[in-house]
PDB file of N, CA, C and O in Angstrom, chain B, residues numbered from 101:
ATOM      1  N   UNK B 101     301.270 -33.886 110.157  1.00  0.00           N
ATOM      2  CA  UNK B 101     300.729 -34.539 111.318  1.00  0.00           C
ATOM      3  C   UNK B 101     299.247 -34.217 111.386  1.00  0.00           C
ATOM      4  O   UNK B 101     298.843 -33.056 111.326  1.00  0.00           O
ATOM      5  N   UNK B 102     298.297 -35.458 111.536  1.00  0.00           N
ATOM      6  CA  UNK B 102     296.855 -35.270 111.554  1.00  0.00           C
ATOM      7  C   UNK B 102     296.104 -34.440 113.275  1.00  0.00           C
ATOM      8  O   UNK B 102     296.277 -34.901 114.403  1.00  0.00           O
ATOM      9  N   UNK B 103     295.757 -33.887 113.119  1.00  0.00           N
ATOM     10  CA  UNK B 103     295.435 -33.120 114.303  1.00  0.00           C
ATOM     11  C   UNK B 103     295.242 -34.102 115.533  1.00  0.00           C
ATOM     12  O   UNK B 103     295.838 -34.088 116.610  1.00  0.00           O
ATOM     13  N   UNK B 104     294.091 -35.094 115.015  1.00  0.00           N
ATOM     14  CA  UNK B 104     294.299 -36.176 116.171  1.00  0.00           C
ATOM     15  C   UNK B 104     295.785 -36.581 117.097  1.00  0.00           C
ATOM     16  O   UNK B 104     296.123 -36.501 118.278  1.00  0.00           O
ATOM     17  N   UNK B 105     296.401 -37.040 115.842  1.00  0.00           N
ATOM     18  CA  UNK B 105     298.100 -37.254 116.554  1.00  0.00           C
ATOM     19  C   UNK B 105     298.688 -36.151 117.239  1.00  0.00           C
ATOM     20  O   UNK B 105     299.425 -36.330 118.208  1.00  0.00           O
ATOM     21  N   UNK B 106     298.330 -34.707 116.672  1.00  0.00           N
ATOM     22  CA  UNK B 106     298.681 -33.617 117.644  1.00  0.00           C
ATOM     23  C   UNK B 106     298.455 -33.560 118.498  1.00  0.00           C
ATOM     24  O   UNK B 106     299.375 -33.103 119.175  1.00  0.00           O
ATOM     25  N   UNK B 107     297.101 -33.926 119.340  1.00  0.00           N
ATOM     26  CA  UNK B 107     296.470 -33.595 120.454  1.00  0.00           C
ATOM     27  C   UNK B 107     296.872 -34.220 121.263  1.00  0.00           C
ATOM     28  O   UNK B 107     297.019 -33.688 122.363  1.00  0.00           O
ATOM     29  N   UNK B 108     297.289 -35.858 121.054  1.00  0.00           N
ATOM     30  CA  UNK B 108     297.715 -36.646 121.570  1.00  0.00           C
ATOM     31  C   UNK B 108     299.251 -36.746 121.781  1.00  0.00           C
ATOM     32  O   UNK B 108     299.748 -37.221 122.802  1.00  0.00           O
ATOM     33  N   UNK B 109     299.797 -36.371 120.974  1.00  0.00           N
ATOM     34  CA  UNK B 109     301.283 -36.045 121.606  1.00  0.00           C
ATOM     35  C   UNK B 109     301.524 -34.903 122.316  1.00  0.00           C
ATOM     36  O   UNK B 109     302.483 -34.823 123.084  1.00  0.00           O
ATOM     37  N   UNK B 110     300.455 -33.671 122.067  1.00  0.00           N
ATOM     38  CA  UNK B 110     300.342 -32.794 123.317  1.00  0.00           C
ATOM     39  C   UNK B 110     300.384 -33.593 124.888  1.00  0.00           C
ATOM     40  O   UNK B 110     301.254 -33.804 125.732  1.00  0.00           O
ATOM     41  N   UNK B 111     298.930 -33.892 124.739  1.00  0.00           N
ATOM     42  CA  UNK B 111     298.540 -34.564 125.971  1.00  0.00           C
ATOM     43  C   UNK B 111     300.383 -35.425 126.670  1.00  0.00           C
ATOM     44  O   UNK B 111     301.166 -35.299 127.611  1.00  0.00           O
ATOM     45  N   UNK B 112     300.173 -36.381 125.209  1.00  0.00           N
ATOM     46  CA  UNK B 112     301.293 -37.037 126.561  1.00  0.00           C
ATOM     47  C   UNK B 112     302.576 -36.350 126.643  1.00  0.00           C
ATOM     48  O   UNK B 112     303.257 -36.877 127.522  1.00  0.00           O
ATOM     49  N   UNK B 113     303.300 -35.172 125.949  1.00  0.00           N
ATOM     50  CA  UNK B 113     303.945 -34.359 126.792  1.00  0.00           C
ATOM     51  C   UNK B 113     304.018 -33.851 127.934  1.00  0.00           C
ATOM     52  O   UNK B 113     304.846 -34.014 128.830  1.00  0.00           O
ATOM     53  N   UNK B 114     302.594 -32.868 127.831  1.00  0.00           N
ATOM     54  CA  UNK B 114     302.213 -32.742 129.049  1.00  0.00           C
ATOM     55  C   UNK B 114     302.046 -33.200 130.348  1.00  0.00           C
ATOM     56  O   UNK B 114     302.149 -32.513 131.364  1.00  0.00           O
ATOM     57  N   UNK B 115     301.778 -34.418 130.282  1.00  0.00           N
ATOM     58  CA  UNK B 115     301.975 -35.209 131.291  1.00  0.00           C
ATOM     59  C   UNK B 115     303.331 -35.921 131.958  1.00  0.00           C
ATOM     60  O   UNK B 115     303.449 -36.335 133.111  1.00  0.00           O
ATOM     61  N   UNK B 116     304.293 -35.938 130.912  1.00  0.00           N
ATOM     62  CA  UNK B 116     305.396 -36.331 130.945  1.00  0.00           C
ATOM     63  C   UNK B 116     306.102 -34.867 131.460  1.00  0.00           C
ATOM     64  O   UNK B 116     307.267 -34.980 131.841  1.00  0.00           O
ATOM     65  N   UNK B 117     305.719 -33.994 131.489  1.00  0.00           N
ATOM     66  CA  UNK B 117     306.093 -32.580 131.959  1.00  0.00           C
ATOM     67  C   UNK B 117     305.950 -32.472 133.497  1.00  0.00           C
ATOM     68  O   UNK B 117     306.772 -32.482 134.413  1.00  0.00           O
ATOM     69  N   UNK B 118     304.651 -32.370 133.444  1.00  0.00           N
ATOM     70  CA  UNK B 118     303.746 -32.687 134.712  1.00  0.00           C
ATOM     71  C   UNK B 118     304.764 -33.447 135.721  1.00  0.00           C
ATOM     72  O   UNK B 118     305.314 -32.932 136.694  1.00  0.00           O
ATOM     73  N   UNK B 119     304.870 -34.556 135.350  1.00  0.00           N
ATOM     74  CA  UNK B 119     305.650 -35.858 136.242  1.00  0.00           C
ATOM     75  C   UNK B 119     306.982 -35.662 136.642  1.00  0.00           C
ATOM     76  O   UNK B 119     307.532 -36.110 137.648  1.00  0.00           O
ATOM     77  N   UNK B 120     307.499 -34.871 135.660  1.00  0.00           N
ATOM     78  CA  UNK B 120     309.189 -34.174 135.832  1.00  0.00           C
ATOM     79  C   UNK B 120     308.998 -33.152 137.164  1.00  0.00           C
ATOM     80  O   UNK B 120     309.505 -33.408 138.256  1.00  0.00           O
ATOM     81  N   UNK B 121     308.360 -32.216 136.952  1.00  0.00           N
ATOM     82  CA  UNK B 121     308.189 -30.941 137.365  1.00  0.00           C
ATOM     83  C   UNK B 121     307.778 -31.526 138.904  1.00  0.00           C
ATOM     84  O   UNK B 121     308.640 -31.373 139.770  1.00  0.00           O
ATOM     85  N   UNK B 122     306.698 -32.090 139.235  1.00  0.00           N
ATOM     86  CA  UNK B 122     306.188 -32.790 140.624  1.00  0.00           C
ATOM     87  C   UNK B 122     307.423 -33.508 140.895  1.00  0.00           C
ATOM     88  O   UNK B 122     307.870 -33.007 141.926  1.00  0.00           O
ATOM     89  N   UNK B 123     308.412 -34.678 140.381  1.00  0.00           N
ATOM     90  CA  UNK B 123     309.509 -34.824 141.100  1.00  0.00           C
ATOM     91  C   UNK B 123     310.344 -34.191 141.982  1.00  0.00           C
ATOM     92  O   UNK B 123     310.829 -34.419 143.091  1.00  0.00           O
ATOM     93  N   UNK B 124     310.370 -33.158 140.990  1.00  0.00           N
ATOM     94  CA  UNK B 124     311.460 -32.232 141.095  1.00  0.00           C
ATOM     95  C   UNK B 124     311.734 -31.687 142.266  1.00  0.00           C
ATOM     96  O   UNK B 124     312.799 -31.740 142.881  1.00  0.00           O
ATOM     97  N   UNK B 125     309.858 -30.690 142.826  1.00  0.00           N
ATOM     98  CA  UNK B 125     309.598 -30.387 143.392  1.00  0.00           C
ATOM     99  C   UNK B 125     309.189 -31.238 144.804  1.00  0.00           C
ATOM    100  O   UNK B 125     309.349 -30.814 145.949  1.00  0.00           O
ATOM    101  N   UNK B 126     308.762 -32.217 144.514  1.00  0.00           N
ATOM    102  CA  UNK B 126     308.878 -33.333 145.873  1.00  0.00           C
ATOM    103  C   UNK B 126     310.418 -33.632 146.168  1.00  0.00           C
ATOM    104  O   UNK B 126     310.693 -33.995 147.312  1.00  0.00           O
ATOM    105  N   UNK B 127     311.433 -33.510 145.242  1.00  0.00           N
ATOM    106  CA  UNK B 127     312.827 -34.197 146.025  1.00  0.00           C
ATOM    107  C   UNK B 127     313.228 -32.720 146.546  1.00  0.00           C
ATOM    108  O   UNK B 127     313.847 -32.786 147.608  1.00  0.00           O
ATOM    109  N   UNK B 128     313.121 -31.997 146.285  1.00  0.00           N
ATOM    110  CA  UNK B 128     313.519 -30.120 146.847  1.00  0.00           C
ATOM    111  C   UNK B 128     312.620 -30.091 147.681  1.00  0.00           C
ATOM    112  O   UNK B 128     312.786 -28.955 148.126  1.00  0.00           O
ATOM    113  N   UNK B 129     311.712 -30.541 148.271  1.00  0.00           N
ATOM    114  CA  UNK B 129     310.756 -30.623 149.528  1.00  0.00           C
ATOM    115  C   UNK B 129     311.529 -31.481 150.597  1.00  0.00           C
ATOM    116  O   UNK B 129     312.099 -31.044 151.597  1.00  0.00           O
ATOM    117  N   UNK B 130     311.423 -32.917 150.146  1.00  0.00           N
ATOM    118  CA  UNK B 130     312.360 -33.557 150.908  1.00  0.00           C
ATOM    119  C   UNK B 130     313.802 -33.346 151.325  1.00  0.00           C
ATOM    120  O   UNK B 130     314.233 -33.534 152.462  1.00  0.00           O
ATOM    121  N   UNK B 131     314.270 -33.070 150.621  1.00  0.00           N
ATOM    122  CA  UNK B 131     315.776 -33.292 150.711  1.00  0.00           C
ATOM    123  C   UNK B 131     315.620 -31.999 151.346  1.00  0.00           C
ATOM    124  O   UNK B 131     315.596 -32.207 152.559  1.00  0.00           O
ATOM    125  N   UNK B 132     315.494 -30.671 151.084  1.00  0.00           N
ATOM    126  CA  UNK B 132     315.477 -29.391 152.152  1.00  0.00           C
ATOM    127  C   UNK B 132     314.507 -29.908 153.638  1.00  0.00           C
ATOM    128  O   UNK B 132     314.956 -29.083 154.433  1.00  0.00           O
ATOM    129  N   UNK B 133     314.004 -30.320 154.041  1.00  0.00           N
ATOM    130  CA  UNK B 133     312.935 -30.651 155.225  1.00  0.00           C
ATOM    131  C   UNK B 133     313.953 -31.502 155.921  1.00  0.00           C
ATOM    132  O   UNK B 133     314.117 -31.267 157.118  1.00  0.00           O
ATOM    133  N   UNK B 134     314.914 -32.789 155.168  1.00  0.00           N
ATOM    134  CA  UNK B 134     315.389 -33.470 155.793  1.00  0.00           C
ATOM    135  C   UNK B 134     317.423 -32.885 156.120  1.00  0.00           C
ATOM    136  O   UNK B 134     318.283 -33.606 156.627  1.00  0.00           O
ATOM    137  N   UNK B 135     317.596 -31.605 155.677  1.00  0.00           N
ATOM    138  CA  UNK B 135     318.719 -31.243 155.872  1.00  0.00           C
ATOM    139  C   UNK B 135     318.260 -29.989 156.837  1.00  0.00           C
ATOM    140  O   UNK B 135     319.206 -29.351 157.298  1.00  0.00           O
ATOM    141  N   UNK B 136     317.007 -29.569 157.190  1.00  0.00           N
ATOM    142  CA  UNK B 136     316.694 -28.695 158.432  1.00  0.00           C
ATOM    143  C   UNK B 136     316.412 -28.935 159.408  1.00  0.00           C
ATOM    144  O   UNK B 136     316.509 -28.232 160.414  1.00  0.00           O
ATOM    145  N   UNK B 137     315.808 -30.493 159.249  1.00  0.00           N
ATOM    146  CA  UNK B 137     315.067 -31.226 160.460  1.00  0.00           C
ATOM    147  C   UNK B 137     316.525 -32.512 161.058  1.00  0.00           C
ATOM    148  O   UNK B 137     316.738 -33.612 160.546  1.00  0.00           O
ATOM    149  N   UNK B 138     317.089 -32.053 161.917  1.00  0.00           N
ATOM    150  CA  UNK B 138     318.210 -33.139 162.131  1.00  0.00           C
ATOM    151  C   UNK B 138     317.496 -34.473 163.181  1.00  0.00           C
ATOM    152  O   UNK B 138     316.379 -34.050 163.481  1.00  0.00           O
ATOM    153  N   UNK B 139     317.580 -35.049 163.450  1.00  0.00           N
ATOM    154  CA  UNK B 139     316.910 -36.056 164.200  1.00  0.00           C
ATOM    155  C   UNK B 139     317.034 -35.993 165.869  1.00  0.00           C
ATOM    156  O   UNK B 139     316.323 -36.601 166.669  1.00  0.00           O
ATOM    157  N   UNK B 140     318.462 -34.819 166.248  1.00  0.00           N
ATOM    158  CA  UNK B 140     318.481 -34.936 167.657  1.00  0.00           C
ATOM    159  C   UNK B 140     320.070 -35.185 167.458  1.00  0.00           C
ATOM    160  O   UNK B 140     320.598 -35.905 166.611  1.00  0.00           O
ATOM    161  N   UNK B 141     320.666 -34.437 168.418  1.00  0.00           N
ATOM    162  CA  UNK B 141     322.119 -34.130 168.616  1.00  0.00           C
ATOM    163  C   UNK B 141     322.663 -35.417 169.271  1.00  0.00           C
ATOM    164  O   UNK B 141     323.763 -35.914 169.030  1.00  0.00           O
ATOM    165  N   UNK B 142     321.525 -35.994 170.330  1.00  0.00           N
ATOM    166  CA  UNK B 142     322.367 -37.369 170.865  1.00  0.00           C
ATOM    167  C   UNK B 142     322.442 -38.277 169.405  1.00  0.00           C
ATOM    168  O   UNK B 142     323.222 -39.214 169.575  1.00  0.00           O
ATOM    169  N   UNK B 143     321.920 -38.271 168.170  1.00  0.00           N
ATOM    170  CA  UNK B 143     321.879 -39.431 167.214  1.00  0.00           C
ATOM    171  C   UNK B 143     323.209 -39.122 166.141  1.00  0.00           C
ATOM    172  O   UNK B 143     323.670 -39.941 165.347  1.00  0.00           O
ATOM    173  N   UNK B 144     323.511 -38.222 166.274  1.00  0.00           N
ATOM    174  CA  UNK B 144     324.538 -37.039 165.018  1.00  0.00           C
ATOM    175  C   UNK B 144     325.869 -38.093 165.699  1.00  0.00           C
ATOM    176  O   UNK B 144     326.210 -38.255 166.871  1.00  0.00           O
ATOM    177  N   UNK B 145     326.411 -38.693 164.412  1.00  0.00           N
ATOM    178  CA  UNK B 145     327.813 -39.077 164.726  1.00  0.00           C
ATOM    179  C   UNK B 145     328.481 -38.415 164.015  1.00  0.00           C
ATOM    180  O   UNK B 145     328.149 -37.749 163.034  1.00  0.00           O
ATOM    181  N   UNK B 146     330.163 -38.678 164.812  1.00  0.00           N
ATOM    182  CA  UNK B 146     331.002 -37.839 164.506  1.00  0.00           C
ATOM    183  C   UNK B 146     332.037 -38.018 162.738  1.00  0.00           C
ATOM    184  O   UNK B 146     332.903 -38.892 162.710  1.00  0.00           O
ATOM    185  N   UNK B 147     331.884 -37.429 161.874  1.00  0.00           N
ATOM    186  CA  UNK B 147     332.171 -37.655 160.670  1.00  0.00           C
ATOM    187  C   UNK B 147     333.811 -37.762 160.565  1.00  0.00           C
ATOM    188  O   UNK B 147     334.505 -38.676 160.120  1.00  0.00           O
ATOM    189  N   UNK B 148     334.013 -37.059 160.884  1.00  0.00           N
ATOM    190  CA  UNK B 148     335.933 -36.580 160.876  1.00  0.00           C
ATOM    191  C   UNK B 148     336.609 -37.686 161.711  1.00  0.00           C
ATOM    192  O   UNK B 148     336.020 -38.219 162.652  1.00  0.00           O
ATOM    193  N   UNK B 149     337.837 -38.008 161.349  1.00  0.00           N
ATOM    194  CA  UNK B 149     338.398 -39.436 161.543  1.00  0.00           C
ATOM    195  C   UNK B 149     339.682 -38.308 162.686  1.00  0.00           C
ATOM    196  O   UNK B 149     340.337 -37.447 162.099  1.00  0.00           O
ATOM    197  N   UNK B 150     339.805 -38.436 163.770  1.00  0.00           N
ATOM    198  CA  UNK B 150     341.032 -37.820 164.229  1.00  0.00           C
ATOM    199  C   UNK B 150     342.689 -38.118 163.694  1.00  0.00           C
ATOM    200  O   UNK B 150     343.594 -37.285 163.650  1.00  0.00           O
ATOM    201  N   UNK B 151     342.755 -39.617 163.300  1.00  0.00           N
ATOM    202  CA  UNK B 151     344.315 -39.725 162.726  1.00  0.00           C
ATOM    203  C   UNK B 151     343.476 -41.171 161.514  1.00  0.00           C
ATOM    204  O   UNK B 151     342.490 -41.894 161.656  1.00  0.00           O
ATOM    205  N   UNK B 152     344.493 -41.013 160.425  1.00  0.00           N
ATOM    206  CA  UNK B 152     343.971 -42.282 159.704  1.00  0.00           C
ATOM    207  C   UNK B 152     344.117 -43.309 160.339  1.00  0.00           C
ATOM    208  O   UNK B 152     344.636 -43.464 161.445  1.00  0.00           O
ATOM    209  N   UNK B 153     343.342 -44.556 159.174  1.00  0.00           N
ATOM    210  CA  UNK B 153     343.650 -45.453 159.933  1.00  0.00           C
ATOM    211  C   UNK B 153     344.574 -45.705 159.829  1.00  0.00           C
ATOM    212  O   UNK B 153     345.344 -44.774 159.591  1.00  0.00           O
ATOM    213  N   UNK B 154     345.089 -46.940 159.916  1.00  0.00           N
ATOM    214  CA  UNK B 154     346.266 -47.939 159.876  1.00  0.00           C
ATOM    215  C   UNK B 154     346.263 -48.813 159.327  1.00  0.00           C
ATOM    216  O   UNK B 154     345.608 -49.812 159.621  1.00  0.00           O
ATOM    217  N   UNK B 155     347.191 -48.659 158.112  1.00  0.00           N
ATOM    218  CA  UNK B 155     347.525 -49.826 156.704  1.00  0.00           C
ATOM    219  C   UNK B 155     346.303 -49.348 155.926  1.00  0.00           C
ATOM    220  O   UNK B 155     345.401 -50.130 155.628  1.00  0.00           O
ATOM    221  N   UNK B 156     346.288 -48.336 155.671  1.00  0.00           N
ATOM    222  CA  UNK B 156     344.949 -47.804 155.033  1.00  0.00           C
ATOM    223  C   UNK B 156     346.593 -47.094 153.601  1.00  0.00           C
ATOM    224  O   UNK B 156     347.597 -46.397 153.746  1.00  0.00           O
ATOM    225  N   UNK B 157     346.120 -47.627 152.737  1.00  0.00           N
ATOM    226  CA  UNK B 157     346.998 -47.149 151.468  1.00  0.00           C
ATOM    227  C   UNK B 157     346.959 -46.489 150.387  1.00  0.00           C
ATOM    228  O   UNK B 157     346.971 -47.324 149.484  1.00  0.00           O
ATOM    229  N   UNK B 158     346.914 -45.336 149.909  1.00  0.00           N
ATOM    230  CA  UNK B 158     345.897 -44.924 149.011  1.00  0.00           C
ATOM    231  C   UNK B 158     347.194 -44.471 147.350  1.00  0.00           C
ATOM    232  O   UNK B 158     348.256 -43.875 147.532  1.00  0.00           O
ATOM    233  N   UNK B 159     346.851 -44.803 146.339  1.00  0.00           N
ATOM    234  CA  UNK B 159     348.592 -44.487 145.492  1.00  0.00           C
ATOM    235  C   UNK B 159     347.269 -43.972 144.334  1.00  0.00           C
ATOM    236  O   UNK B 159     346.087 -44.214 144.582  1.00  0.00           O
ATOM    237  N   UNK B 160     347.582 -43.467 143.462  1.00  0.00           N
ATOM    238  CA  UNK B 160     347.040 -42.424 142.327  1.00  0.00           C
ATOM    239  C   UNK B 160     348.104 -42.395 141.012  1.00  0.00           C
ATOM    240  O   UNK B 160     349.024 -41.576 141.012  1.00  0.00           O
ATOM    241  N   UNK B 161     347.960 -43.138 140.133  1.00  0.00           N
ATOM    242  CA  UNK B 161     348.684 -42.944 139.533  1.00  0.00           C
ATOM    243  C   UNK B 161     347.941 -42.297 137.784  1.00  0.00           C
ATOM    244  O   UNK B 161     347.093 -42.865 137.096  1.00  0.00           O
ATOM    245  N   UNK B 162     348.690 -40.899 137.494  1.00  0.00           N
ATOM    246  CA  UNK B 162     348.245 -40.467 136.444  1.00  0.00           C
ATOM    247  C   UNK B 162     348.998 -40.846 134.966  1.00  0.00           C
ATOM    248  O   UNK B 162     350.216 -40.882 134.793  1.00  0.00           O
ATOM    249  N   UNK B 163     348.046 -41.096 134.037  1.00  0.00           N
ATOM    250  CA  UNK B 163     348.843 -41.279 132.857  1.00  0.00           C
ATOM    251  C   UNK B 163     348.629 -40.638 131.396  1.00  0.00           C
ATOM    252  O   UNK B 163     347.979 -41.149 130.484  1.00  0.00           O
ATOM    253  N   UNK B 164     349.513 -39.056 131.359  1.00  0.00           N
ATOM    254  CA  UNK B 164     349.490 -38.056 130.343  1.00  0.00           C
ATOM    255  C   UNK B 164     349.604 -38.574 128.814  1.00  0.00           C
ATOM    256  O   UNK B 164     350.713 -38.918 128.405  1.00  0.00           O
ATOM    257  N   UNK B 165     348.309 -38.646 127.836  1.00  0.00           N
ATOM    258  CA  UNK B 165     348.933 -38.624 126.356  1.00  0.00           C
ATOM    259  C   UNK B 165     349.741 -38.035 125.582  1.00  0.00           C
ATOM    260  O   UNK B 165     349.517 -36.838 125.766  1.00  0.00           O
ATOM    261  N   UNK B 166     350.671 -38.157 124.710  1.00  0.00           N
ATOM    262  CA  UNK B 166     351.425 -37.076 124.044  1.00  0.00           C
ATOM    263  C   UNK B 166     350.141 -36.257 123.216  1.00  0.00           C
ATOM    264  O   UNK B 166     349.903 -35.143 123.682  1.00  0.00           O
ATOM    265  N   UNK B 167     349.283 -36.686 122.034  1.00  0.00           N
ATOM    266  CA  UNK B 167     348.609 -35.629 121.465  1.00  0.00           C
ATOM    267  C   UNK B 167     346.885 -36.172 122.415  1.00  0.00           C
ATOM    268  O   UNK B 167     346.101 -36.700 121.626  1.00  0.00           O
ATOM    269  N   UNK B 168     346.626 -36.124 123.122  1.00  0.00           N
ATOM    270  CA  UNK B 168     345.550 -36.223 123.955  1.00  0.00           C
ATOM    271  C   UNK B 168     344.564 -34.915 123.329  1.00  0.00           C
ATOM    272  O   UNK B 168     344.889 -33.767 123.027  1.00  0.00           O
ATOM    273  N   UNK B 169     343.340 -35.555 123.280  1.00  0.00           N
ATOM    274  CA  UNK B 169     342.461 -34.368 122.822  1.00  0.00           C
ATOM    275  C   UNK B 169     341.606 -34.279 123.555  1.00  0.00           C
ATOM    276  O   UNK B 169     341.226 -35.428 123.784  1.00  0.00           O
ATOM    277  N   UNK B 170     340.743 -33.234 124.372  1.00  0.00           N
ATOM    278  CA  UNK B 170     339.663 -33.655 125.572  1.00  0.00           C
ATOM    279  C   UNK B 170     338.489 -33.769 124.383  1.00  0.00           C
ATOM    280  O   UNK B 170     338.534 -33.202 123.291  1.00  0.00           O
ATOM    281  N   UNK B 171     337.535 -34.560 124.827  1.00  0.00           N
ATOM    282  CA  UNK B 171     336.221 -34.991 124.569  1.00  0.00           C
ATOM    283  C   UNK B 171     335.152 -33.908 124.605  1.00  0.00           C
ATOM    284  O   UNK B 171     334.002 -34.258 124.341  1.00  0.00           O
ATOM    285  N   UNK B 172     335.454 -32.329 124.971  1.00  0.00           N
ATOM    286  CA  UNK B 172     334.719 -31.600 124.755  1.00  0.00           C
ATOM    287  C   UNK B 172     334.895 -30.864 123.042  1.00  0.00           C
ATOM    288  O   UNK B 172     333.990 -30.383 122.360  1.00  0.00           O
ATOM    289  N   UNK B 173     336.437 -30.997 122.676  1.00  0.00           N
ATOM    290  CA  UNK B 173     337.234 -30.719 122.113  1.00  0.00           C
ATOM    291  C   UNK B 173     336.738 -31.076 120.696  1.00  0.00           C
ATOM    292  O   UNK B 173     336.612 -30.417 119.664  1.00  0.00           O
ATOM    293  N   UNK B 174     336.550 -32.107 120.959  1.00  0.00           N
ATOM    294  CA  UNK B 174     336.615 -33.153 119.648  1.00  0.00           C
ATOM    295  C   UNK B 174     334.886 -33.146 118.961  1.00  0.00           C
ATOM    296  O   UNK B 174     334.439 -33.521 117.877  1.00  0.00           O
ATOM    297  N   UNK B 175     334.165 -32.452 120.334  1.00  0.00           N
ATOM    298  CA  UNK B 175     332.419 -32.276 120.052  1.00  0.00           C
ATOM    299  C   UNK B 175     332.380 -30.880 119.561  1.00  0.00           C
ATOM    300  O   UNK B 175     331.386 -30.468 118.964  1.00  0.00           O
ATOM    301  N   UNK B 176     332.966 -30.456 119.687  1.00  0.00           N
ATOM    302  CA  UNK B 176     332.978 -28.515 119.541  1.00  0.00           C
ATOM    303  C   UNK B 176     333.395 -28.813 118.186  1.00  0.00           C
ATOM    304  O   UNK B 176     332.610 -28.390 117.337  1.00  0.00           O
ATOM    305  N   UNK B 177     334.597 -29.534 117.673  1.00  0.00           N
ATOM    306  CA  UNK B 177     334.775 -29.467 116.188  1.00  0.00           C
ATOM    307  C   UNK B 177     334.187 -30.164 115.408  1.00  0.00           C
ATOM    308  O   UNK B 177     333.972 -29.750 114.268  1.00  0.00           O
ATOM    309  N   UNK B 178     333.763 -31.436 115.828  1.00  0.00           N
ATOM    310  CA  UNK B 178     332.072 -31.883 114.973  1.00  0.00           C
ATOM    311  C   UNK B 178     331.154 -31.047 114.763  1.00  0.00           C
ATOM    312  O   UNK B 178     330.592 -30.960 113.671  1.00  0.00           O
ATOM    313  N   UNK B 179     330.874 -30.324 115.762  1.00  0.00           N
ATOM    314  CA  UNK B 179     329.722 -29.270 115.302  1.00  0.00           C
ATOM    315  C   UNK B 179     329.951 -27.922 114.487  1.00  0.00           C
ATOM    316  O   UNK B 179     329.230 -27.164 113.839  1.00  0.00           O
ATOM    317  N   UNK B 180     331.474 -27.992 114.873  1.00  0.00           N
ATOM    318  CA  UNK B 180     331.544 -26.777 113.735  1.00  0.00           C
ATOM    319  C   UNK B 180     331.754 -27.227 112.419  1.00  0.00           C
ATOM    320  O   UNK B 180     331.514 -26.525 111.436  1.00  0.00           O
ATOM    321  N   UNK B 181     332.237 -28.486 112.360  1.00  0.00           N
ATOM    322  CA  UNK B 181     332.458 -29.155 110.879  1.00  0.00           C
ATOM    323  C   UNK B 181     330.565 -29.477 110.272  1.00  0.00           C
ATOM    324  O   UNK B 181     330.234 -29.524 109.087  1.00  0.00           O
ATOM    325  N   UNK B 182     329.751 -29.628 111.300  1.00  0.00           N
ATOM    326  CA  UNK B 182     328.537 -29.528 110.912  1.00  0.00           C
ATOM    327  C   UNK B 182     327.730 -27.925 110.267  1.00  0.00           C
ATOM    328  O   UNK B 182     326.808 -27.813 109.460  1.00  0.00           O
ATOM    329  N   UNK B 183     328.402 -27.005 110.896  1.00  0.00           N
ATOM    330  CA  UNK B 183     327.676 -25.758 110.910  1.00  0.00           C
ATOM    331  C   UNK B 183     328.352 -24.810 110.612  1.00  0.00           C
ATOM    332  O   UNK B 183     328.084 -23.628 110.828  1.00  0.00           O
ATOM    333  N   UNK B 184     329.876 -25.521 109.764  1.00  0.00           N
ATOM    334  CA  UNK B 184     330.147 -24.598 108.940  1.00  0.00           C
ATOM    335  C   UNK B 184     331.527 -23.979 109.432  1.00  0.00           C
ATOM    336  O   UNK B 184     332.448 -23.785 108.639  1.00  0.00           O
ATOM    337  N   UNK B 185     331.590 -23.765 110.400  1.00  0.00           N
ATOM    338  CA  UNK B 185     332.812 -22.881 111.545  1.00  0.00           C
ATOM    339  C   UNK B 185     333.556 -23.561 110.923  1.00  0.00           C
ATOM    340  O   UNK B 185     333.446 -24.421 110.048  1.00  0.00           O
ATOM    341  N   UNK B 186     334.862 -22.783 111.814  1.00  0.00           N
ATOM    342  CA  UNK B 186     336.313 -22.935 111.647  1.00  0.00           C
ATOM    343  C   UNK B 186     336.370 -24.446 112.111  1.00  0.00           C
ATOM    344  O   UNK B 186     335.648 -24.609 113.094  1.00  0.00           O
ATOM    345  N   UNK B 187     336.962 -25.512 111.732  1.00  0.00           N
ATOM    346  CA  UNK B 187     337.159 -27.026 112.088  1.00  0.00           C
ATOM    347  C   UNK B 187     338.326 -26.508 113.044  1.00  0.00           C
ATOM    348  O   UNK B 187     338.703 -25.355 113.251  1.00  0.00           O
ATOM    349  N   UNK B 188     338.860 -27.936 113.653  1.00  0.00           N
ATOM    350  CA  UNK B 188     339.997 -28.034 114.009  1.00  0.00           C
ATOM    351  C   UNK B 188     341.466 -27.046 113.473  1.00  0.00           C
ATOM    352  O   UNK B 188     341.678 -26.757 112.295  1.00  0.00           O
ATOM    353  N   UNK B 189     342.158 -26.735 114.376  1.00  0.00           N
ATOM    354  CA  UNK B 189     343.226 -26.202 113.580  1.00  0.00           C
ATOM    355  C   UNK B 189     344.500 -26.984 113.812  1.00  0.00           C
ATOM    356  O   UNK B 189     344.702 -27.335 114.974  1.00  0.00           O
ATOM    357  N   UNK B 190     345.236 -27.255 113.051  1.00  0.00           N
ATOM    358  CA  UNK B 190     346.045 -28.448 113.041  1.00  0.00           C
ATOM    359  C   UNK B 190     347.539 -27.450 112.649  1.00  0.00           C
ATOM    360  O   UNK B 190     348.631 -28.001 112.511  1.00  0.00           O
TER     361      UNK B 190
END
């Protein structure tokens, strides 16, 4: 890499750093200022429902694989098949 191109992909890191970091710190400004500062107790509604509603239906239905593998599972043994480790054990 020619030094020129160095300087310049410094720079715009940096700035791209810069811009992260000032977010960051402006939404942790806001968001703390606006969870200390409430607007006034007459404006605060009440969150909690006393009884559900009515015809309100809610069903969940789960569905178990026989050899199901989780997706963390299957990244952990790519990388060890990359870096050498123990693979999968079968």
């Amino acid at each position: 890499m020619r030094p020129e191109q160095a300087v310049s992909w410094y720079r715009r890191m940096s700035a791209v750093y810069a811009f992260g970091t000032w977010t960051l710190l402006g939404s942790l400004i806001f968001f703390g200022r606006k969870k200390s500062n409430p607007l006034g107790d007459e404006l605060k509604q009440k969150d909690e429902l006393t009884e559900p509603p009515k015809g309100f239906y809610v069903e969940t239905i789960v569905t178990y694989k026989e050899d199901f593998v989780p997706i963390t599972d299957r990244i952990l043994n790519y990388w060890k098949s990359w870096t050498g480790g123990r693979g999968p054990e079968s």
